[in-house]
C-alpha positions in Angstrom: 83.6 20.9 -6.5 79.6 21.3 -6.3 79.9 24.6 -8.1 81.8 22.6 -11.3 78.6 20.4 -11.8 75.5 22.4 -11.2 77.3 25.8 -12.2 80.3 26.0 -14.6 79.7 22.8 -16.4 76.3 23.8 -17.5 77.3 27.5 -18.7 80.2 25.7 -20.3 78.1 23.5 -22.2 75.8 26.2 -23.4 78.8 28.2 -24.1 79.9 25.3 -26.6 77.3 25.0 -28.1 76.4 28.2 -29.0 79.5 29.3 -30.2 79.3 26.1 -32.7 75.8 27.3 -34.2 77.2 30.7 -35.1 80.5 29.3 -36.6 79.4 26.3 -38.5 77.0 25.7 -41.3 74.0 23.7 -42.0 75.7 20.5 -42.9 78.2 20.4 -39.8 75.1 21.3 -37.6 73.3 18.3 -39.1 75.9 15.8 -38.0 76.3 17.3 -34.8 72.7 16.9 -34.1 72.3 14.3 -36.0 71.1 10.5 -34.1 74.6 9.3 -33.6 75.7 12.9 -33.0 77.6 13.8 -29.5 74.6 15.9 -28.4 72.5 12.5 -28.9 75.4 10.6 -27.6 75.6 12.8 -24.7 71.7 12.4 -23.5 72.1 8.9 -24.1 75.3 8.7 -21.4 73.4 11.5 -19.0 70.4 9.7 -19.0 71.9 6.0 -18.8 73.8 7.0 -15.9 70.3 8.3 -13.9 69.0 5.0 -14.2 72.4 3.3 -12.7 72.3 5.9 -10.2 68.5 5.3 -9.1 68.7 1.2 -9.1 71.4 1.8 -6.7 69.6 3.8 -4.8 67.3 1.4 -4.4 69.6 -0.2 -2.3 69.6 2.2 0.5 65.6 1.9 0.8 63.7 -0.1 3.0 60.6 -0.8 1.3 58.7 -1.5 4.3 59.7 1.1 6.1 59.2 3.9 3.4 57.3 2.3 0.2 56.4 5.7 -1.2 60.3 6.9 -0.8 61.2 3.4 -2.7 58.6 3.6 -5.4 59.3 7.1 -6.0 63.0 6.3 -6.9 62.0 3.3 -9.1 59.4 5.2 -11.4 62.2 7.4 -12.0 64.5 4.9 -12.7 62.4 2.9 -15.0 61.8 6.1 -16.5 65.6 6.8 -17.2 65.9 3.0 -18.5 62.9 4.1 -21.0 64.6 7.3 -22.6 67.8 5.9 -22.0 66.8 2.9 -24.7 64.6 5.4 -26.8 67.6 7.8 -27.3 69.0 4.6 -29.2 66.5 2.7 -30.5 67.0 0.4 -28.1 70.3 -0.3 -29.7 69.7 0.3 -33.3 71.8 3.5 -33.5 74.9 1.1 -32.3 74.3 -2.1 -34.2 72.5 -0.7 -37.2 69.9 -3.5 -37.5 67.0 -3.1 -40.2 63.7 -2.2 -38.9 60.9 -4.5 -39.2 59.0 -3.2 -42.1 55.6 -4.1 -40.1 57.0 -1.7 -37.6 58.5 1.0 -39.4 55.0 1.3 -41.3 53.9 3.0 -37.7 57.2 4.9 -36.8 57.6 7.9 -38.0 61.0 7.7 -38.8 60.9 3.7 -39.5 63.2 3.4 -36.2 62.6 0.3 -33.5 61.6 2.5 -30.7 57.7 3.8 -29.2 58.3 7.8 -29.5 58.0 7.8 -32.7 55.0 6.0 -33.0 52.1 8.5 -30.9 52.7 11.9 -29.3 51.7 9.6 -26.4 54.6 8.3 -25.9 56.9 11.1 -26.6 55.8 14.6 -26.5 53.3 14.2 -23.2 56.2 12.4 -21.1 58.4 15.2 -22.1 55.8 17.9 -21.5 55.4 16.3 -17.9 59.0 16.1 -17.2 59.1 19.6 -18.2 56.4 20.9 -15.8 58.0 19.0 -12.9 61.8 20.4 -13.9 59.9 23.8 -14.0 58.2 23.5 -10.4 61.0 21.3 -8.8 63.6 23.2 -9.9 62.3 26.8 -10.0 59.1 27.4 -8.3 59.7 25.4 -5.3 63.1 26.9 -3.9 61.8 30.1 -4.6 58.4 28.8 -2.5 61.1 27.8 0.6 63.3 31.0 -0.2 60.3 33.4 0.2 57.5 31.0 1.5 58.9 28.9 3.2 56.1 26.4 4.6 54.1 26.3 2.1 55.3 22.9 0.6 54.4 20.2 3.1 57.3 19.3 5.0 56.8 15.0 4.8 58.0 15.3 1.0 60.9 17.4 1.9 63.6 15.0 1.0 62.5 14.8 -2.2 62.5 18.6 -3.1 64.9 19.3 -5.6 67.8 21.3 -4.2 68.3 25.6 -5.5 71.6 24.0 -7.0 69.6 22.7 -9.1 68.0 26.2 -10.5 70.2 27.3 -13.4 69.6 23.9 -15.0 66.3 24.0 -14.3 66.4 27.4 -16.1 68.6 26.3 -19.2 66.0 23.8 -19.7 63.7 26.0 -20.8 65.7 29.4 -21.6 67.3 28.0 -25.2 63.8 26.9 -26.1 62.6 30.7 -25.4 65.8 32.7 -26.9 65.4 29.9 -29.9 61.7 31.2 -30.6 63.1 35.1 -30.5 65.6 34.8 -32.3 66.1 31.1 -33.9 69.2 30.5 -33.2 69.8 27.0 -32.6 70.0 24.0 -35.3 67.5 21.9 -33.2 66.6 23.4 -30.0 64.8 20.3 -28.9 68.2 18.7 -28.6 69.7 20.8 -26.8 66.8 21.3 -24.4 66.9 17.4 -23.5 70.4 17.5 -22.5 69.7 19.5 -19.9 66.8 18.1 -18.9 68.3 14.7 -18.1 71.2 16.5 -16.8 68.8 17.5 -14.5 67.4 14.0 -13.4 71.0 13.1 -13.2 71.9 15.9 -10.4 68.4 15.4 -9.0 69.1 11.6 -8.4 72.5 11.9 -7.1 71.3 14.8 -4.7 68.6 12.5 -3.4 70.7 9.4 -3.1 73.1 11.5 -1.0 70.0 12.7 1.2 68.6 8.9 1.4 72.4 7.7 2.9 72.9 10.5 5.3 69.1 9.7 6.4 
């Protein structure tokens, strides 16, 4: 069942979508990728169920007895409620409300969300998310594969899993073949998928490791 998730699933996704781009043209690509487009949808539903999955994680925690554990989990969920509302525009992709024109005079694309207003709030999360995907995902099972030790051992419950390494790696591999070869409609999107994919795995992995604690 764990192979379904963290293996097939993925390649099945990338699969997909590749096999889309190549048969499709520019218009159908558009409305896939488009804001109310299942590859937004998706993120939207991956993302949205990493923040339910954190908050009740939360549960398990006893802040007194493990504050770093408890404020760990809830950075990452406030996190997830964050994209999970930016993905949307806070709801504006479902209920289709006009922008404010005082606010869409700073949003690049005249939406009622914060990413599209500074790099600040959109490209240097998403760089940092990548970095930790990178490390947590790649570099540090292959630091307890071949070095193991080297990562101090009172963070150990929160080190991602080596399950987690082939999404790790299709976070960043379409982004790579995409400046080769340019292949994809927008590679971003398909990048974010898997990125909260990712946090979704990751937080279900760590609530399972908090209850059998």
């Amino acid at each position: 069942m764990k192979k379904i998730w963290f293996l097939w699933l993925p390649i099945l996704v990338i699969v997909v979508q590749l096999a889309y781009e190549v048969t499709h043209d520019a218009s159908q690509l558009a409305v896939m990728m488009s804001e109310n487009g299942p590859v937004e949808l998706a993120q939207w539903l991956v993302v949205t169920l990493g923040a339910v999955v954190a908050f009740v994680t939360l549960l398990k925690i006893n802040l007194k007895k493990d504050p770093f554990l408890f404020t760990w989990v809830l950075i990452a969920g406030l996190a997830c409620v964050y994209i999970s509302g930016e993905e949307v525009s806070w709801g504006q992709h479902f209920l289709n409300w006009d922008t404010p024109s005082y606010w869409a005079r700073v949003n690049d694309q005249q939406e009622t969300n914060l990413h599209n207003t500074t790099s600040w709030l959109d490209q240097k999360p998403r760089l940092i998310l990548m970095i930790g995907i990178v490390l947590g995902g790649i570099v540090f099972p292959l630091l307890q594969k071949f070095k193991p030790g080297t990562l101090p051992e009172k963070f150990s419950i929160l080190y991602p899993s080596a399950a987690l390494m082939l999404v790790a790696i299709l976070t960043i591999g379409p982004y790579l073949v995409d400046k080769l070869v340019n292949i994809f409609e927008r590679v971003s999107e398909v990048q974010e998928l898997y990125m909260y994919y990712f946090v979704l795995l990751y937080l279900i992995m760590l609530r399972a490791r908090i209850t059998q604690k």
